[in-house]
N, C-alpha and C positions, 0 to 999 in steps of 0.2 A: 518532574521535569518532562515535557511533556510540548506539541504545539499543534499539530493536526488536530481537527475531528475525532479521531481513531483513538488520541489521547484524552480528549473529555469524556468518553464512557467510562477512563478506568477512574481518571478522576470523581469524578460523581461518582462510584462505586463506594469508591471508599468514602469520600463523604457522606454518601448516603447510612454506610455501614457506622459511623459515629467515631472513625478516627480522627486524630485534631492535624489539620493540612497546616504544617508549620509554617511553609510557603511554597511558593506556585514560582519554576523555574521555565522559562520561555523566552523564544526568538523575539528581538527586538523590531518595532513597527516598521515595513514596510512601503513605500510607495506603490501604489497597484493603481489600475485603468487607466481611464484619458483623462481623466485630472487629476492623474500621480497625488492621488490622498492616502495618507498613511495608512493604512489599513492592520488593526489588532488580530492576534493570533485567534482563532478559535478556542485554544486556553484559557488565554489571557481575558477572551469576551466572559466565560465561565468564570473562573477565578475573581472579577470585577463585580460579578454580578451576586455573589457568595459572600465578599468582603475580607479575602484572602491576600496575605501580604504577596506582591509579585516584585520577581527581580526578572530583569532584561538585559543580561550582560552583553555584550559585542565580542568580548574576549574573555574564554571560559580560563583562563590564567592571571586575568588583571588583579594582581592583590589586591584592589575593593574590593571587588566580588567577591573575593575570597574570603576576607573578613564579613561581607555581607551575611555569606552562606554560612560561615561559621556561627556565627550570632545568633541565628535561627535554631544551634540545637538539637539539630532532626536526631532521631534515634536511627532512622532508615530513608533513603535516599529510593525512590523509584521513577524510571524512566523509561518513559512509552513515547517512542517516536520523536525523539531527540536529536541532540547531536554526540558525535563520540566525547568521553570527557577526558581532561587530562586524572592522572594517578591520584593528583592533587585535590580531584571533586572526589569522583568515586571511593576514594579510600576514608571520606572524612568520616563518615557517621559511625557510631560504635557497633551498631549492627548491619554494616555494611549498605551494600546499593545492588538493587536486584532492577532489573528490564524484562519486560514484556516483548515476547520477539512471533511476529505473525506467523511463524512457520512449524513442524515438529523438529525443532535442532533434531540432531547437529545437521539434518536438511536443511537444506536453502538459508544459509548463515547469508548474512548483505543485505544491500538496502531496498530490495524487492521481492521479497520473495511472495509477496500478493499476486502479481503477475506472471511470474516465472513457473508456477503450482499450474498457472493454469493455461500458461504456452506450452508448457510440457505435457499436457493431457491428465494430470494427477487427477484422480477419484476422492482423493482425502487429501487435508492439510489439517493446522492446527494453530494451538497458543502454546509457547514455551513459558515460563520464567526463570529465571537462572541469574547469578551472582555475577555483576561484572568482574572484569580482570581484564590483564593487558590487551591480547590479543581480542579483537570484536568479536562479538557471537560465539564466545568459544568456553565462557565460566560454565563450572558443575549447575546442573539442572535441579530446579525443585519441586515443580511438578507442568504438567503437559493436559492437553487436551485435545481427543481428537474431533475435527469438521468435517463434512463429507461435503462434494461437489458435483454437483450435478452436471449433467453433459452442456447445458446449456446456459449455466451460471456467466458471469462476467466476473472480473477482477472487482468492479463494486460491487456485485453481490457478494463475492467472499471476502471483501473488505467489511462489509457490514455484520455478514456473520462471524469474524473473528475478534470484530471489533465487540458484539454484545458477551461471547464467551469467553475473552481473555479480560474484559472486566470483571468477571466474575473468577475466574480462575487467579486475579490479583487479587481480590480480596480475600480469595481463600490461601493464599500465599501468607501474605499479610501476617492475616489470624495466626498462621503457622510458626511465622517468625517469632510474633508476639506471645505463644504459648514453647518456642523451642521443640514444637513438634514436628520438626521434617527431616528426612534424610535426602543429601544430594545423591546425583549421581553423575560420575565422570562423563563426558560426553568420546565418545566415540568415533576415532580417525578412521576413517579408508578411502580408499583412490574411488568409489562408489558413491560417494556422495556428491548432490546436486547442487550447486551456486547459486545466487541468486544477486546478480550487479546489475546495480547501477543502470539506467537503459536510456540511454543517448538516442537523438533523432532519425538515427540511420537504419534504427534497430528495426524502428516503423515502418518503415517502407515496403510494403508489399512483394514479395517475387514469387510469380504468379507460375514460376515454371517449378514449384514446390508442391508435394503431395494437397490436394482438397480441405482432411483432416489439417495438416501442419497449418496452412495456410487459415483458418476455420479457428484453430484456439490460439493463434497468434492474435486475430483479432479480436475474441473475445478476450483474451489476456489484457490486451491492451485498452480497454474500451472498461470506462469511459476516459480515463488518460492513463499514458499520452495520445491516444488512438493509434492505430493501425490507418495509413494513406496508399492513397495512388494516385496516377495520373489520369485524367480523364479530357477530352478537348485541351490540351495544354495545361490546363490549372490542376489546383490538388485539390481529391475529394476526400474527406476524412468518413472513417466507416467503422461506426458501433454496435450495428448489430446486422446478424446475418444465418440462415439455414446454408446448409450445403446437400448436394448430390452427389454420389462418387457413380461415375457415369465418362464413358466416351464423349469428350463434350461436342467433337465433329469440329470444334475450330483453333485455332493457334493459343497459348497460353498467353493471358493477358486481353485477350480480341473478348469481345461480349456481345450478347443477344439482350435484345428489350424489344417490346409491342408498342414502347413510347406512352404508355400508358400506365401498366402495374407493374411490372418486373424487369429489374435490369440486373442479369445473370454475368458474373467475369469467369474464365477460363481459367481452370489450372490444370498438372499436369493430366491428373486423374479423376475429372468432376468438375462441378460447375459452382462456384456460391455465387448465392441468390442475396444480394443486399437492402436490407429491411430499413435502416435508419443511419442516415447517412449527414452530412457537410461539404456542401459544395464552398470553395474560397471565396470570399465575400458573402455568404450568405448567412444566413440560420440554419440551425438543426433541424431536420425535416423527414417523415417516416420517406418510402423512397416514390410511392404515387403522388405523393403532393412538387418532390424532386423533379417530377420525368412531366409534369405537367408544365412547370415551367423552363423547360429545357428541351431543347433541336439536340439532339443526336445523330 
């Protein structure tokens, strides 16, 4: 069960490892661009392309589906980048339903935690896997892995790197289940752990009178979506990648220095970031010298 990207690596995994994909669960086809064409899951492209029976429910409760899923037999149910399910899926197969979750639980439980690892300044994140149950992100654990992050990673960098390790760490899951070799482990409450929600439009927006750093892996957090924006001449400039200075910047938070040529530096409270690759509204993705050339400042 499975419909990003992030979920074909684990898929292919196992496929590749010579388990039998009893079937391929995924988001129903979409309308995307300017001529609203139904557009297939990234799953569901793989799964097609394999010859894997696929269901596309609308409603994870509709007794078809339920019969559907039943019919199938699975011995174990696995879900990378899904949706929550009702008690009714989860509970069905005789060896349960285990998730892939991009973080090291019981850190950053929610539907972000690729980004939130890395608005937060973390040095390391990971792959969990661990047994559904009611509560989300909250079943005993089976086994972890840990990723390390570099200073100057983005959320797709550590998307990609978690996405090749926890396909690997499901297979070895798997194996485990299949041989009844693992032990769980309870997951661990306290007022000390990190969040990881959801992150709505507002979340983006820049506020330039925040520390260099904060303001620095907010953006790379966010980049390449949903970006980190600001305002620039009235319109919005979306901003993916970027160095910073922690430096007296000499001008108001928000105000920027450019040559009009190679560099166009914005203010915060304590430092300057220098933005490397950027989106002006209406335009293309542009590094920022190709930006500032066609652009009066």
């Amino acid at each position: 069960m499975g419909t990003p990207d992030f979920a074909v690596a684990s898929l292919n995994a196992l496929f590749e490892a010579g388990y039998e994909i009893a079937g391929v669960i995924t988001a129903a086809d979409k309308p995307a661009g300017r001529g609203q064409k139904l557009q297939e899951s990234a799953v569901k492209k793989y799964a097609v392309e394999k010859g894997l029976i696929i269901l596309q429910p609308l409603k994870l409760k509709d007794p078809e589906f339920i019969e559907e899923l039943r019919a199938l037999k699975a011995d174990l149910q696995v879900v990378v980048a899904f949706r929550m399910l009702p008690e009714i899926v989860w509970n069905m197969p005789p060896k349960g339903t285990i998730n892939l979750h991009a973080s090291l639980l019981p850190q950053y439980r929610g539907a972000a935690p690729i980004n939130h690892a890395i608005i937060n300044g973390e040095t390391e994140s990971g792959a969990t896997t661990f047994f559904l149950k009611h509560e989300i992100d909250t079943g005993d654990i089976i086994f972890s892995e840990k990723v390390g992050i570099a200073e100057d990673d983005s959320a797709g960098d550590l998307h990609d790197h978690l996405m090749e390790a926890g396909a690997g760490l499901l297979v070895k899951t798997v194996k485990a289940i299949e041989e009844n070799n693992y032990k769980e482990q309870p997951q661990l409450f306290s007022d000390e752990l990190k969040h990881a929600p959801k992150i709505f439009k507002e979340f983006c927006e820049i506020d330039w009178n925040q520390p260099v750093k904060t303001i620095y892996n907010l953006i790379r957090g966010l980049s390449p979506y949903p970006t980190a924006f600001t305002s620039l001449n009235g319109k919005t400039i979306k901003i993916f990648k970027t160095t910073y200075e922690a430096a007296t910047p000499g001008i108001n938070p928000g105000e920027f220095l450019t040559d009009g040529k190679t560099f166009l530096k914005f203010a915060a409270r304590d430092g300057l970031i220098s933005l490397l690759d950027v989106q002006y509204e209406g335009k293309k993705r542009m590094m920022v010298d190709e930006f500032l050339r066609g652009m009066r400042l």
